[in-house]
GUDRENKE-267062 format. One record per atom (N, C-alpha, C, O): residue number from 1; x, y, z; residue in three letters. Coordinates in Angstrom, 3 decimals, padded with zeros to 6 digits. Layout:
// residues N
{rec NUM, {X, Y, Z}, 'ALA'},
...
//
This chain:
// residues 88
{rec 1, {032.662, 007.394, 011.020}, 'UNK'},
{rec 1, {032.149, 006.167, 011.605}, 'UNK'},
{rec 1, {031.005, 005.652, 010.734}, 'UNK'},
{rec 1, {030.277, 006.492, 010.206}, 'UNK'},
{rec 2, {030.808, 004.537, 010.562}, 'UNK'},
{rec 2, {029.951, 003.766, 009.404}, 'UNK'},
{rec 2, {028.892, 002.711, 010.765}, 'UNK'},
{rec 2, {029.303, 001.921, 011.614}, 'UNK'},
{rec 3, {027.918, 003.021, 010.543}, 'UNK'},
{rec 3, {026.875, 002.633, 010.751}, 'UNK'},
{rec 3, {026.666, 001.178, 010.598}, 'UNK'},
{rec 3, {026.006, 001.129, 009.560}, 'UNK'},
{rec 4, {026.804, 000.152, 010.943}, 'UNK'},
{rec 4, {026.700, -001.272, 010.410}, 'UNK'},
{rec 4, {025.525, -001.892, 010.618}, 'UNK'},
{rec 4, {024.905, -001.736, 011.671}, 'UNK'},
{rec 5, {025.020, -002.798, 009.457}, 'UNK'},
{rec 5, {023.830, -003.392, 009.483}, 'UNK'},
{rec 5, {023.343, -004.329, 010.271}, 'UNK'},
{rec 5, {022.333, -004.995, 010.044}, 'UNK'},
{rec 6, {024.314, -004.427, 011.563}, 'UNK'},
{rec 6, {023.581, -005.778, 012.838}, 'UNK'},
{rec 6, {023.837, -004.613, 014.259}, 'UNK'},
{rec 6, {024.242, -003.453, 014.183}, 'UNK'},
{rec 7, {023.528, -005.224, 015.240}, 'UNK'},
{rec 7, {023.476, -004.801, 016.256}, 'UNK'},
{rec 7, {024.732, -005.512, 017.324}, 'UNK'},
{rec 7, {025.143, -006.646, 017.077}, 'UNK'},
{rec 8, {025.159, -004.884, 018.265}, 'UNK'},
{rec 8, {025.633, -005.561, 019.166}, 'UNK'},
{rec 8, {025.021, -007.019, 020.259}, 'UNK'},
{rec 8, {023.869, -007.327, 020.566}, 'UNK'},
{rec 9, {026.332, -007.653, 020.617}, 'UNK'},
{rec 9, {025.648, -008.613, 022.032}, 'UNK'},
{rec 9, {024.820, -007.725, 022.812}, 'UNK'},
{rec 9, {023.855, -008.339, 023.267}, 'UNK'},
{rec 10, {024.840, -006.555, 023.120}, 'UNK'},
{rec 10, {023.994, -005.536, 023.642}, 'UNK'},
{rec 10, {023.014, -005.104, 023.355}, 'UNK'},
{rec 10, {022.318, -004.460, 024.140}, 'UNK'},
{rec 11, {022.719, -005.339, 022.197}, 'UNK'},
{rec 11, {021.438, -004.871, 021.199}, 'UNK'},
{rec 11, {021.663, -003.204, 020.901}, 'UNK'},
{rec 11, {020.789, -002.444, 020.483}, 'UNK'},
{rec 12, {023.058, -002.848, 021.225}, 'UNK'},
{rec 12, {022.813, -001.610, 020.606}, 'UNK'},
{rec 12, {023.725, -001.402, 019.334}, 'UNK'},
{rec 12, {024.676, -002.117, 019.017}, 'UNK'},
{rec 13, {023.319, -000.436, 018.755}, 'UNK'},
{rec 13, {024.107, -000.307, 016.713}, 'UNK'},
{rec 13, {025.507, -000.596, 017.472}, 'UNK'},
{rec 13, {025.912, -000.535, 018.633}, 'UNK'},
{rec 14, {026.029, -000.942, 016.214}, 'UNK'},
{rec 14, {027.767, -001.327, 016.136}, 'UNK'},
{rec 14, {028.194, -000.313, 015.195}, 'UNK'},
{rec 14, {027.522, -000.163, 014.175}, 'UNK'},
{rec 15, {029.227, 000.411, 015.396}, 'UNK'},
{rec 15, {029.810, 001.103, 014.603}, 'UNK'},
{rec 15, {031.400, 001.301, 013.939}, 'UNK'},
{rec 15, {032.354, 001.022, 014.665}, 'UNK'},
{rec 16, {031.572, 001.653, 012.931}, 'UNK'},
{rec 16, {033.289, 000.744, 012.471}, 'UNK'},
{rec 16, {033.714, 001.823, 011.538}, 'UNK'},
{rec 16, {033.346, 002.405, 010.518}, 'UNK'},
{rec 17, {035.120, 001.777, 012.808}, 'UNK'},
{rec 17, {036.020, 003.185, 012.151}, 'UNK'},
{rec 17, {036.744, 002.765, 010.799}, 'UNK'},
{rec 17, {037.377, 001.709, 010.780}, 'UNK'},
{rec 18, {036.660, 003.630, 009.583}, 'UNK'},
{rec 18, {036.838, 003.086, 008.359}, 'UNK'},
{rec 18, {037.611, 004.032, 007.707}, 'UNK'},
{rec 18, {036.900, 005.029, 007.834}, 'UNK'},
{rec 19, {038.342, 004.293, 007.251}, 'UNK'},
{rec 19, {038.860, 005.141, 006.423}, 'UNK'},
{rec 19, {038.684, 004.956, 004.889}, 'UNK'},
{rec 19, {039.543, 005.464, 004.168}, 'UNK'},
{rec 20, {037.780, 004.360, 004.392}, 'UNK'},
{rec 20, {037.095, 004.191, 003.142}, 'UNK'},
{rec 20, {038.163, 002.987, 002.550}, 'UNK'},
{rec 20, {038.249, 002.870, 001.327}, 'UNK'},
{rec 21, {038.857, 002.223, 003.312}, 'UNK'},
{rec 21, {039.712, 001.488, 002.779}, 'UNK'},
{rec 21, {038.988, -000.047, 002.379}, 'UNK'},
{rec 21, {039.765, -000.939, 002.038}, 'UNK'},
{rec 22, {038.060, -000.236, 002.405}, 'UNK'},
{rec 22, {037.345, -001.193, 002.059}, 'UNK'},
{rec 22, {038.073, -002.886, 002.653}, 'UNK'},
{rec 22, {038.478, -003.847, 002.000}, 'UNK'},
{rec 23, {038.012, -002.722, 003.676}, 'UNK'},
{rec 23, {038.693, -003.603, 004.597}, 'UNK'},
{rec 23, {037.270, -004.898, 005.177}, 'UNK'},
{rec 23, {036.064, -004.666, 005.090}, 'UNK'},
{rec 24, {037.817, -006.024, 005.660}, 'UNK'},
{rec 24, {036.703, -007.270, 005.672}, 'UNK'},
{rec 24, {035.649, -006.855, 006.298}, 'UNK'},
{rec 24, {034.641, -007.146, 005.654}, 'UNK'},
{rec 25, {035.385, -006.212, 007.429}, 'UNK'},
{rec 25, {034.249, -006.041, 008.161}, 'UNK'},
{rec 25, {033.087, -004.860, 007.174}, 'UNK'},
{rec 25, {031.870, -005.017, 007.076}, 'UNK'},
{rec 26, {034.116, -003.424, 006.380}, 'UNK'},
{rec 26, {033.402, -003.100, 005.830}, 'UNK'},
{rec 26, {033.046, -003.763, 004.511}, 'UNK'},
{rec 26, {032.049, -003.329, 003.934}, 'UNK'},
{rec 27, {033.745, -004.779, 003.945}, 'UNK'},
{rec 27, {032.684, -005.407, 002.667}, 'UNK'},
{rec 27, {031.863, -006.627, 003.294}, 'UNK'},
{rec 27, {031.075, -007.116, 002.483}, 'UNK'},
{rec 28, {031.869, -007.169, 004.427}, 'UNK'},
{rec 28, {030.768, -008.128, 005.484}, 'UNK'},
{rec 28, {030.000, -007.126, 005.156}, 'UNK'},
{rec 28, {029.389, -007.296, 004.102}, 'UNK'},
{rec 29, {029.759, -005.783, 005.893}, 'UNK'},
{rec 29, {028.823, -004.986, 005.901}, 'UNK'},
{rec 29, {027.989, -004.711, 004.770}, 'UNK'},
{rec 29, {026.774, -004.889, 004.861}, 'UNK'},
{rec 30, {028.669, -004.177, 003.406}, 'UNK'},
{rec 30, {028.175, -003.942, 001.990}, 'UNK'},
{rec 30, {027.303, -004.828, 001.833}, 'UNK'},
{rec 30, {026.094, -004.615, 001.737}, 'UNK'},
{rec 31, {028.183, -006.537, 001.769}, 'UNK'},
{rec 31, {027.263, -007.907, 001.609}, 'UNK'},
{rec 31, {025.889, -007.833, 002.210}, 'UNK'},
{rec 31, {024.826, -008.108, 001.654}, 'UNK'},
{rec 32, {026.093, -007.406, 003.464}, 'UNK'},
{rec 32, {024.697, -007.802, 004.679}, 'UNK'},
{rec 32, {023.757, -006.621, 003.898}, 'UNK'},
{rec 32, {022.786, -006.843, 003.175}, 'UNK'},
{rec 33, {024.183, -005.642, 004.164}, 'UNK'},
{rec 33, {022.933, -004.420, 002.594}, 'UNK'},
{rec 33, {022.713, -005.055, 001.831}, 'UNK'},
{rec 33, {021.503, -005.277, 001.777}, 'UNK'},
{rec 34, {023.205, -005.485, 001.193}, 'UNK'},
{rec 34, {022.934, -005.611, -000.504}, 'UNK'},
{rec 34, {022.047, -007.105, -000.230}, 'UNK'},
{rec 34, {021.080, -007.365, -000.946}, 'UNK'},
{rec 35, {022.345, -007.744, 000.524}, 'UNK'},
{rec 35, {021.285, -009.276, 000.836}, 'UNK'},
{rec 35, {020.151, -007.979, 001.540}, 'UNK'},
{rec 35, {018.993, -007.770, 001.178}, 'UNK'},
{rec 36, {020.716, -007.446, 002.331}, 'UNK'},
{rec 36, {019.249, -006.868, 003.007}, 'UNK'},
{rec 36, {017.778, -005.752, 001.682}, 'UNK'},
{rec 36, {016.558, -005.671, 001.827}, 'UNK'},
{rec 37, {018.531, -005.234, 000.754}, 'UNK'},
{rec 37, {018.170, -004.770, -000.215}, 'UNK'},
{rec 37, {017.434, -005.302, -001.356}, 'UNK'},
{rec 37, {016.613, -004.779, -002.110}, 'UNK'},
{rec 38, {018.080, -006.815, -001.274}, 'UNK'},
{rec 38, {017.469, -008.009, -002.073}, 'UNK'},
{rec 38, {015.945, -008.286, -001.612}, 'UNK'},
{rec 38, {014.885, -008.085, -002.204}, 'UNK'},
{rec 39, {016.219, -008.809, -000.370}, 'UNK'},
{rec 39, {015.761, -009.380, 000.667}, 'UNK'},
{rec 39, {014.343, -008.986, 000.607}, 'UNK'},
{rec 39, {013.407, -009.785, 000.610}, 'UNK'},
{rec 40, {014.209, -007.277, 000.532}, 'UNK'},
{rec 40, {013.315, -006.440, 000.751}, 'UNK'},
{rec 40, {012.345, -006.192, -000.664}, 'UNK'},
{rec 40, {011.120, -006.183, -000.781}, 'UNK'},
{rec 41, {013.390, -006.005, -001.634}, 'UNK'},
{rec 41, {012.690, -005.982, -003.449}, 'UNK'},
{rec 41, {011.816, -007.877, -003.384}, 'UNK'},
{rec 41, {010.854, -008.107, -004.116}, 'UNK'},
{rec 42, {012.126, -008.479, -002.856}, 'UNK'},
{rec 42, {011.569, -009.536, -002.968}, 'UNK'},
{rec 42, {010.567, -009.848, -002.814}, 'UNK'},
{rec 42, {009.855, -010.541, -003.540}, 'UNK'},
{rec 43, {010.228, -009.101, -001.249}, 'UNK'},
{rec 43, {009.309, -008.996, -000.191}, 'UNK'},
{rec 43, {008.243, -008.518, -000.881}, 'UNK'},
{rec 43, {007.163, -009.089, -001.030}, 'UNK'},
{rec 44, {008.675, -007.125, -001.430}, 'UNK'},
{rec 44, {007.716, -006.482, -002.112}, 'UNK'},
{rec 44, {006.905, -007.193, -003.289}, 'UNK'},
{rec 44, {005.699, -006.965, -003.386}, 'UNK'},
{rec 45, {007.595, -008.120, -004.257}, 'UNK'},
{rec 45, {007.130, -008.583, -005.002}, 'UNK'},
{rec 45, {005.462, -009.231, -004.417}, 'UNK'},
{rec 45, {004.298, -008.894, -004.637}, 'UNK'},
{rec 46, {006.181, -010.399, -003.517}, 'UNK'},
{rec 46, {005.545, -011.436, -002.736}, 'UNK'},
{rec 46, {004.146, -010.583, -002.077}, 'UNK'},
{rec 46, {003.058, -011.145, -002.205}, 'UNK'},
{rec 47, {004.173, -009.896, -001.723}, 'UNK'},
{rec 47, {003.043, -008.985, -001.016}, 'UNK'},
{rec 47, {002.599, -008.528, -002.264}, 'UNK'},
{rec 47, {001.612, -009.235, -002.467}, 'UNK'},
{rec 48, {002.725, -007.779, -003.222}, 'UNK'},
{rec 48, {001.895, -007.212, -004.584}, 'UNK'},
{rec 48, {001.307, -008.589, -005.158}, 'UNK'},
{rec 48, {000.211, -008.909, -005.619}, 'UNK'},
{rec 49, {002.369, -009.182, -004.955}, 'UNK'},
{rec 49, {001.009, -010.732, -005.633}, 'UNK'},
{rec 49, {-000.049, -011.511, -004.508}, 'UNK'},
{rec 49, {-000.922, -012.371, -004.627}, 'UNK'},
{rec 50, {000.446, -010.828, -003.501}, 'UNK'},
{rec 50, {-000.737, -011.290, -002.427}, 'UNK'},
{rec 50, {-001.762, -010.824, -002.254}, 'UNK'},
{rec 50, {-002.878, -011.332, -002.141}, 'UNK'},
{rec 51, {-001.234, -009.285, -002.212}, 'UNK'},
{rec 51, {-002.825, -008.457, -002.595}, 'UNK'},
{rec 51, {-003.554, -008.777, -003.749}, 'UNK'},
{rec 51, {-004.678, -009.278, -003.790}, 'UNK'},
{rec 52, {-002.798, -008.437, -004.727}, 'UNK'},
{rec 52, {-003.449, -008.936, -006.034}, 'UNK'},
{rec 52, {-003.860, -009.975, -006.838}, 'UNK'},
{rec 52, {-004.151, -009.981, -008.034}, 'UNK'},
{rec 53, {-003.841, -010.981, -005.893}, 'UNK'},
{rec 53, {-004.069, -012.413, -006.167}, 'UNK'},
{rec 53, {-005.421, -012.460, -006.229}, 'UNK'},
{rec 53, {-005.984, -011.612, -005.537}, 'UNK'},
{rec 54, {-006.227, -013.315, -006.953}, 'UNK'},
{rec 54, {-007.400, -013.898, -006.691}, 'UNK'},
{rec 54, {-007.634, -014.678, -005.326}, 'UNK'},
{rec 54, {-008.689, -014.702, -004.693}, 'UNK'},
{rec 55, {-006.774, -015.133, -005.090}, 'UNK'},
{rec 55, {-007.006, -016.254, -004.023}, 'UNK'},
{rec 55, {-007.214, -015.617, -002.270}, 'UNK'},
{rec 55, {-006.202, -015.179, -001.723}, 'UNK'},
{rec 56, {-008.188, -015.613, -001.705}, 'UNK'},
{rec 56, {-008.197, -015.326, -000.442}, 'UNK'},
{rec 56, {-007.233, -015.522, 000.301}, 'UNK'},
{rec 56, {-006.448, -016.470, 000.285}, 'UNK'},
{rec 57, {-007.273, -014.291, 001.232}, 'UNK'},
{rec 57, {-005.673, -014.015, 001.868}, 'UNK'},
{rec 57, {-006.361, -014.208, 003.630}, 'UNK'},
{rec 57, {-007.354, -013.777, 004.216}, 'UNK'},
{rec 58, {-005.397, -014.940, 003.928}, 'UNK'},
{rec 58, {-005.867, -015.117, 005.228}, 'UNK'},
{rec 58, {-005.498, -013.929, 006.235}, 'UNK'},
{rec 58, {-004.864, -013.060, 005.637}, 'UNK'},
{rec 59, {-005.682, -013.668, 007.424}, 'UNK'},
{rec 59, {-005.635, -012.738, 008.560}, 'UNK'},
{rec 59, {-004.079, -013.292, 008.628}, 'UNK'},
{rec 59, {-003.314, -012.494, 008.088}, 'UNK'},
{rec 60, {-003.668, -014.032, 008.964}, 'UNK'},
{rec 60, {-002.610, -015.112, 009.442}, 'UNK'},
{rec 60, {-001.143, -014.370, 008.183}, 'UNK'},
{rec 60, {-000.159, -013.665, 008.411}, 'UNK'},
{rec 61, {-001.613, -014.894, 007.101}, 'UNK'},
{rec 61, {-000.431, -014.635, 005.814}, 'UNK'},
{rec 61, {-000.308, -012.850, 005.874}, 'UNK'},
{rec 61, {000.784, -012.286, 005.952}, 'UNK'},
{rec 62, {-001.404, -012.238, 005.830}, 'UNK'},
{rec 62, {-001.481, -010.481, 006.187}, 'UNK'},
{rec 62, {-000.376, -010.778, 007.434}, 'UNK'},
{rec 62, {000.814, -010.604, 007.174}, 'UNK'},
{rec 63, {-000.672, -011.115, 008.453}, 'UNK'},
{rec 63, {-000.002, -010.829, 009.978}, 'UNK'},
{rec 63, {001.541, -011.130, 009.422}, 'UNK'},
{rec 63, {002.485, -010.398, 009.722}, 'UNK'},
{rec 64, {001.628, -011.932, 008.842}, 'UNK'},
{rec 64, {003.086, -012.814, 008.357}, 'UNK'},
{rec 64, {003.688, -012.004, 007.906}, 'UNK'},
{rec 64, {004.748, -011.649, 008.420}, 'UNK'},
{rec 65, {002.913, -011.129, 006.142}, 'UNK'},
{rec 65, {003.713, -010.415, 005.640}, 'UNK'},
{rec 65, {003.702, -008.807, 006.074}, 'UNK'},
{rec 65, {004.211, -007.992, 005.304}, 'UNK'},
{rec 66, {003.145, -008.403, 007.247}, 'UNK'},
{rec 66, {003.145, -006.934, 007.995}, 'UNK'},
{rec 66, {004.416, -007.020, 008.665}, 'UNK'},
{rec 66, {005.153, -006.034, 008.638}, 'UNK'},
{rec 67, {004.856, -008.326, 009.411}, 'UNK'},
{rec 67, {005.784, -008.375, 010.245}, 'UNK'},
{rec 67, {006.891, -008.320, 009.274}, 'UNK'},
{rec 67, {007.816, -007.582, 009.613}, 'UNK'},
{rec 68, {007.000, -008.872, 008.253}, 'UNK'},
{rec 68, {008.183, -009.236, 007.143}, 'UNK'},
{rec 68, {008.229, -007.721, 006.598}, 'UNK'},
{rec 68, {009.344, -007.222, 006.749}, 'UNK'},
{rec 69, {007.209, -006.811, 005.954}, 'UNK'},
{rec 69, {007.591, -005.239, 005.755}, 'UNK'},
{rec 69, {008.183, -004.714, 007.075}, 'UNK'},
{rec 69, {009.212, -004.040, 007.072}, 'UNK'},
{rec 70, {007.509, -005.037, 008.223}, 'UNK'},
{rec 70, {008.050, -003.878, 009.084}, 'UNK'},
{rec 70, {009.927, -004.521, 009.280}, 'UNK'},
{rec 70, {010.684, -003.705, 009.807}, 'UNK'},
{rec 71, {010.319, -005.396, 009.011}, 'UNK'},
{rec 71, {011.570, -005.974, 009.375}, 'UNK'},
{rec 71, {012.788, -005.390, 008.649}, 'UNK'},
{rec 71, {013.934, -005.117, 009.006}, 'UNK'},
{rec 72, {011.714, -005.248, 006.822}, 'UNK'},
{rec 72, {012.743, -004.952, 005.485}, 'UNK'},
{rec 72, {012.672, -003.386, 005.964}, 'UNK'},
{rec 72, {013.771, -002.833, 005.976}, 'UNK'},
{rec 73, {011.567, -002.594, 006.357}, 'UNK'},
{rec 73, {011.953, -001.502, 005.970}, 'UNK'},
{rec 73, {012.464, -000.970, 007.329}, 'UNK'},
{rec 73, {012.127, 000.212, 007.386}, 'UNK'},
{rec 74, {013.413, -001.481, 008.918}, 'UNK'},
{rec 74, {013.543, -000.883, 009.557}, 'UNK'},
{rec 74, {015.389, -001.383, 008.998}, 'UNK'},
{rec 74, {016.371, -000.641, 008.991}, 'UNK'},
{rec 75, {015.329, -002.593, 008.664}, 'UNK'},
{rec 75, {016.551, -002.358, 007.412}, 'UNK'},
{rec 75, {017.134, -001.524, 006.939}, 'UNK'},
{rec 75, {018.195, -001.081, 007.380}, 'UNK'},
{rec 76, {016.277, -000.963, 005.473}, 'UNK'},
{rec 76, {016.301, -000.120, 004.707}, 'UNK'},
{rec 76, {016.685, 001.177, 005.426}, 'UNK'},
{rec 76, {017.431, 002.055, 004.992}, 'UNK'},
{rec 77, {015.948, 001.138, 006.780}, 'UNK'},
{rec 77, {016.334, 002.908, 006.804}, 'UNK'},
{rec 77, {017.146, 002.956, 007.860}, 'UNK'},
{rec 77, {017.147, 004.041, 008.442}, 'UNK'},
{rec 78, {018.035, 001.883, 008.416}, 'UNK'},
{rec 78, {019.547, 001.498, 008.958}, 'UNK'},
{rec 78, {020.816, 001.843, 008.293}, 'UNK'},
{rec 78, {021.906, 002.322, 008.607}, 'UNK'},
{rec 79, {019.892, 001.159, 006.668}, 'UNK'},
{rec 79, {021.114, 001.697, 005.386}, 'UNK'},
{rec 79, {020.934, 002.402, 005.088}, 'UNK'},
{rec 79, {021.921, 002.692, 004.411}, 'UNK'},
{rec 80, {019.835, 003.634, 004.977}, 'UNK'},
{rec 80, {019.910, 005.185, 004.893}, 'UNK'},
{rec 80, {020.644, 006.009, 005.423}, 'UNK'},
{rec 80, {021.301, 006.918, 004.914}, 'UNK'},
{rec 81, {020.483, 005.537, 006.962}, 'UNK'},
{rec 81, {021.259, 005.785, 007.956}, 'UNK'},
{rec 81, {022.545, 005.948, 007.738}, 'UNK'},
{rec 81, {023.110, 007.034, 007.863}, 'UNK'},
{rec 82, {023.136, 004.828, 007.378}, 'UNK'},
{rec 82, {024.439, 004.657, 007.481}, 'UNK'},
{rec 82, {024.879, 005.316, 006.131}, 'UNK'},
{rec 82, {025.998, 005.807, 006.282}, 'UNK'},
{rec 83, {024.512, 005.456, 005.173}, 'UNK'},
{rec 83, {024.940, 006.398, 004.193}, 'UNK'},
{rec 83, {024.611, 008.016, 004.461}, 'UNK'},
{rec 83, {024.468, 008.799, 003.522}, 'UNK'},
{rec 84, {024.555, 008.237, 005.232}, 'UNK'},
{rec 84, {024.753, 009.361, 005.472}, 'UNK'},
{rec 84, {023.121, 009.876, 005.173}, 'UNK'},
{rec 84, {023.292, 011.095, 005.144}, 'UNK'},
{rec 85, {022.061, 009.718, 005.002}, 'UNK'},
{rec 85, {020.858, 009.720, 004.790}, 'UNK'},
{rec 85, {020.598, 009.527, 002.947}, 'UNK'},
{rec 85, {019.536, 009.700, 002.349}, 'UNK'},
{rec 86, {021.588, 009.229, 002.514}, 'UNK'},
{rec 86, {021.580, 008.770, 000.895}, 'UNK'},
{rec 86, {020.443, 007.649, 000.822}, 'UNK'},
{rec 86, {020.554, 006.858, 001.759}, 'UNK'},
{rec 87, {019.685, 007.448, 000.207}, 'UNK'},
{rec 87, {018.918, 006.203, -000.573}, 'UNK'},
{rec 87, {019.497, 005.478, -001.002}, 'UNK'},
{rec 87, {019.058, 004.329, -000.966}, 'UNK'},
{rec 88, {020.797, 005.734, -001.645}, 'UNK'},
{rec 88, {021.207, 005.020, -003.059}, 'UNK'},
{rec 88, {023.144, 005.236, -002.830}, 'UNK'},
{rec 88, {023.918, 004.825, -003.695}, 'UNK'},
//
């Protein structure tokens, strides 16, 4: 069973019987990682130049980009998850 990167109308994980045949729902799934993986290297950028910016960082843009890490990395470790606890 493969772990998929959205949730149900229920809000609980969705899961999809696969026989490694690489069928539409499991490459939807791959897609939604690999945007979610993007998504997250991006994030990171955007925050290292925020800290490291000269320019004063407001309480507000901090609050903005805490909520945006905590989002990528409960992501990230959905797709850990679902690989079997693999990283990679």
């Amino acid at each position: 069973m493969r772990l998929l990167p959205w949730n149900g109308p229920d809000g609980k994980p969705c899961y999809l019987s696969t026989d490694e045949g690489g069928g539409y729902l499991s490459r939807l799934a791959d897609d939604m990682e690999a945007a979610q993986l993007d998504t997250a290297e991006e994030l990171l950028r955007h925050t290292n130049e925020l800290l490291n910016g000269s320019a004063e960082v407001t309480a507000g843009e901090l609050r903005f980009c805490v909520h945006r890490l905590r989002e990528a990395l409960r992501d990230m470790l959905r797709i850990v998850e679902s690989r079997g606890g693999r990283a990679t």
